[in-house]
Structure formats: structure tokens, C-alpha cells
C-alpha positions in Angstrom: -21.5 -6.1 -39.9 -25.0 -4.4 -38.8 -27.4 -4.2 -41.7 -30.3 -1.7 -41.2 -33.4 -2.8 -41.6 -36.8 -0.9 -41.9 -39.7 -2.2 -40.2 -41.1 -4.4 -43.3 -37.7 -6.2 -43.3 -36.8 -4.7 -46.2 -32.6 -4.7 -46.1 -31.4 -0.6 -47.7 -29.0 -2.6 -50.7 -29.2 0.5 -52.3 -28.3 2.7 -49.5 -25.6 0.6 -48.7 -24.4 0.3 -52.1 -23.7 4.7 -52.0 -22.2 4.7 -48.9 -19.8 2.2 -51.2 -19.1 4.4 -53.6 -18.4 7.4 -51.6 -14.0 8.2 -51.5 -12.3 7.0 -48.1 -10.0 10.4 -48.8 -11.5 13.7 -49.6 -9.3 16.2 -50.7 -9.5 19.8 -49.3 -10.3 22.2 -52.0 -7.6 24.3 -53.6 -9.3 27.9 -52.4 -10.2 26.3 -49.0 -8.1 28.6 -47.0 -9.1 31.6 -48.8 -12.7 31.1 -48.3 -12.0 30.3 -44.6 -10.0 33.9 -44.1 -12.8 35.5 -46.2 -15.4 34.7 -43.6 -13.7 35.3 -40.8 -13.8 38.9 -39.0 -11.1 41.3 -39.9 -8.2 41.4 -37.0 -6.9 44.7 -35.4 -3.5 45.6 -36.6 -2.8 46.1 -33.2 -2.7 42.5 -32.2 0.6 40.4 -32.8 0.2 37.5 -35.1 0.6 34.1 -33.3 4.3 33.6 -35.0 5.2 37.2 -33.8 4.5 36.6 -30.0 7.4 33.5 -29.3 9.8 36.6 -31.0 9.2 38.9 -27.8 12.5 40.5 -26.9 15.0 38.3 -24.4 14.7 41.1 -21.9 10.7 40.6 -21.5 11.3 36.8 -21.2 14.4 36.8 -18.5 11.7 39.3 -16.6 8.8 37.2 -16.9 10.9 34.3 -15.9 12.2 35.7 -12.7 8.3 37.0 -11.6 7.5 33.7 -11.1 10.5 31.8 -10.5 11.4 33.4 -7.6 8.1 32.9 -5.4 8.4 29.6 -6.9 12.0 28.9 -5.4 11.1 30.2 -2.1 8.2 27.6 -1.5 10.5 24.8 -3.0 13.0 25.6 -0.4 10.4 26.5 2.4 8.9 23.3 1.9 12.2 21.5 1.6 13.5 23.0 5.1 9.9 21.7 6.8 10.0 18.4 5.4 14.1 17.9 7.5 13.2 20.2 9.9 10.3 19.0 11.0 10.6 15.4 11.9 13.5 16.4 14.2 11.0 18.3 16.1 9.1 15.3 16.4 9.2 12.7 19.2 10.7 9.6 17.7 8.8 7.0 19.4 5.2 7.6 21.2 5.1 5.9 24.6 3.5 2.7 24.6 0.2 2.7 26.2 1.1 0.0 28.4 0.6 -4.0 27.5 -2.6 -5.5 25.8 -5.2 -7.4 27.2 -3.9 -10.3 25.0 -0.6 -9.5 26.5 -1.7 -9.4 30.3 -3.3 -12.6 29.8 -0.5 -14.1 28.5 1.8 -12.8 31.4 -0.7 -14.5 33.9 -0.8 -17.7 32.1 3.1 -17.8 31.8 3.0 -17.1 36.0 0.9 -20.2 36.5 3.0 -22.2 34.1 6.0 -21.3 36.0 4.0 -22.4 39.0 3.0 -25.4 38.1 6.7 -26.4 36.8 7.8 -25.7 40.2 5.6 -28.2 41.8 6.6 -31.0 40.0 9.7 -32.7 40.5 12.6 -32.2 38.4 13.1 -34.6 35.5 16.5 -36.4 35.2 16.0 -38.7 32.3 18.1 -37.5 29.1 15.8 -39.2 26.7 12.7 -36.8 27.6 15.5 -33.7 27.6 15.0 -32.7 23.8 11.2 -32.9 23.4 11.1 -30.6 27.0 13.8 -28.4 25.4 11.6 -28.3 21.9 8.4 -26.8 23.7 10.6 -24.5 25.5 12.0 -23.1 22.7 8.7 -22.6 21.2 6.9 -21.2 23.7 9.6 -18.4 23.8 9.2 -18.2 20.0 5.2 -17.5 21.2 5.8 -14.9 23.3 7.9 -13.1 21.3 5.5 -13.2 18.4 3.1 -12.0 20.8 5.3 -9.3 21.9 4.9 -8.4 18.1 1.6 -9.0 17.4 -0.2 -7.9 21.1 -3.7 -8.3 19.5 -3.1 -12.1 18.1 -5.8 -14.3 20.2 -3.8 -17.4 17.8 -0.8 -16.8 19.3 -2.3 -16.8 22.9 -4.4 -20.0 22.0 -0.8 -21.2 20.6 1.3 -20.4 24.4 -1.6 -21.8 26.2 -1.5 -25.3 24.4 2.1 -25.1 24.2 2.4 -24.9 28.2 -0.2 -27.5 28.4 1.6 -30.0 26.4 4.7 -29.2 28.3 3.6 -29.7 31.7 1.8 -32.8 30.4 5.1 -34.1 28.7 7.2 -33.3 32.6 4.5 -35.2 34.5 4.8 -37.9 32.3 8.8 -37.6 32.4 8.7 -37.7 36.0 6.2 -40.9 36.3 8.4 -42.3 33.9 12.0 -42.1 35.8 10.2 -42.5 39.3 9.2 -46.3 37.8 5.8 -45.7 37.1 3.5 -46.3 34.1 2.8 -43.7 31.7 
């Protein structure tokens, strides 16, 4: 708890000892609301006490009511009929703007790596036929992560050093069954 203190140091017991003794509950008194009505200005008889508004006739409520629920209603459904309507009118689909630069690249560098494969002899050793078919299969799993993701410079990086890896892998295939060292 914060004790005051005045600038000499002095510590306010005696203050502190009233604020003590004072009630934690202080009842209002009995005239309270009489006094409070006696000082307040006199009302009109013209206007309706606060308990006599809520009894206005069922008649003036069912007409206030429909005043606004009716304008009301008409934008709900307005709104309603723009939010199905309108996405009909809509093209589905925008035409793509045509491939990436990331995606160009990567159709060039598959070209060359189809190239290249064509220029080296075909490999008939069965025990070089699942690490050839592995790269294979994840070089498509590349490009059609790339065909997701046309911006991704990883996945390019990725095709590149898969095709590297796989042409490297068939020349070494092919030394190996023609008798040479690898």
C-alpha cells in the first residue's frame, strides 16, 4: 500500500487513521428523493411520463413498425438478389496472362534435358532402372509444383539439379554396362 508522505518525511497516521473510520456503505437518506424532485424544474402536463410512453396504442406501434420495416426489407432482399446475381454475371476464371519467367525458364531447361537424354545411349542395366525411374518421378513432381507455384526460384533451382543429377546418373549407367569405369 502507498503511504503519502509530505516533504519532511513525515508519514499522515492521522489522516490515514479517518479515512479508517469512515463507513464502506452509506445509506441514502430517507427524504433523498423528495429533495431531489424538489429541485428539479416543474414538467409540463403535456409531456407523457416515461412509464406512459411503452403504453402507446398497438395501432401506433404496427404503424411505426411497418415505416421502417418495409424500406428495410427491400434492401435486405435487393442486396440478397446482388450478392446470387451477381457472381453469375461474372467471368468465372480470368485468362491467364500467359507462363512466368520462372516458367519459361523452366520449359527451356526441360528442352535441353530432353536433348541431352537423346544423345546418350540408352541404358539397359536393370540395377540403375530404379534410381533413373526415382529422379524421373521427381522431376515431374517439380514441374508440377512449379506449375503451382510459377514464381518459386526453389523449385527451379530444385528441376535444374534434379536434371543434372539425372543425366549424370545415365552417363554413368551407360559407362557402366558398356565395361567401363565409373
Amino acid at each position: 500500500m502507498n503511504h503519502y508522505r509530505d516533504p519532511e518525511g513525515d508519514t499522515h497516521d492521522a489522516l490515514q487513521a479517518c479515512l479508517r473510520g469512515l463507513p464502506a456503505h452509506r445509506p441514502p437518506p430517507a427524504d433523498g428523493w423528495t429533495r431531489l424532485q424538489a429541485a428539479l424544474p416543474p414538467r409540463d402536463a403535456a409531456t407523457p411520463l416515461p412509464h406512459a410512453a411503452g403504453r402507446a396504442s398497438g395501432i401506433q406501434r404496427g404503424r411505426r413498425r411497418l415505416r421502417w420495416s418495409l424500406p428495410a426489407g427491400a434492401a435486405l432482399a435487393a442486396s440478397l438478389a446482388l450478392y446470387w446475381v451477381l457472381p453469375l454475371s461474372l467471368p468465372r476464371h480470368a485468362a491467364p496472362a500467359g507462363p512466368s519467367a520462372l516458367q519459361v525458364q523452366a520449359n527451356v531447361l526441360t528442352e535441353e534435358y530432353q536433348q541431352a537424354m537423346a544423345a546418350l545411349p540408352v541404358v539397359g542395366a536393370p540395377e540403375w532402372q530404379p534410381a533413373l525411374a526415382e529422379l524421373d518421378l521427381s522431376a515431374d513432381q517439380i514441374r508440377a509444383a512449379l506449375s503451382q507455384s510459377p514464381r518459386s526460384r526453389l523449385l527451379l533451382g530444385q528441376l535444374q539439379r534434379t536434371y543434372a543429377l539425372r543425366l549424370q546418373l545415365t552417363r554413368q549407367a551407360a559407362m557402366a554396362s558398356a565395361g567401363l569405369p565409373t
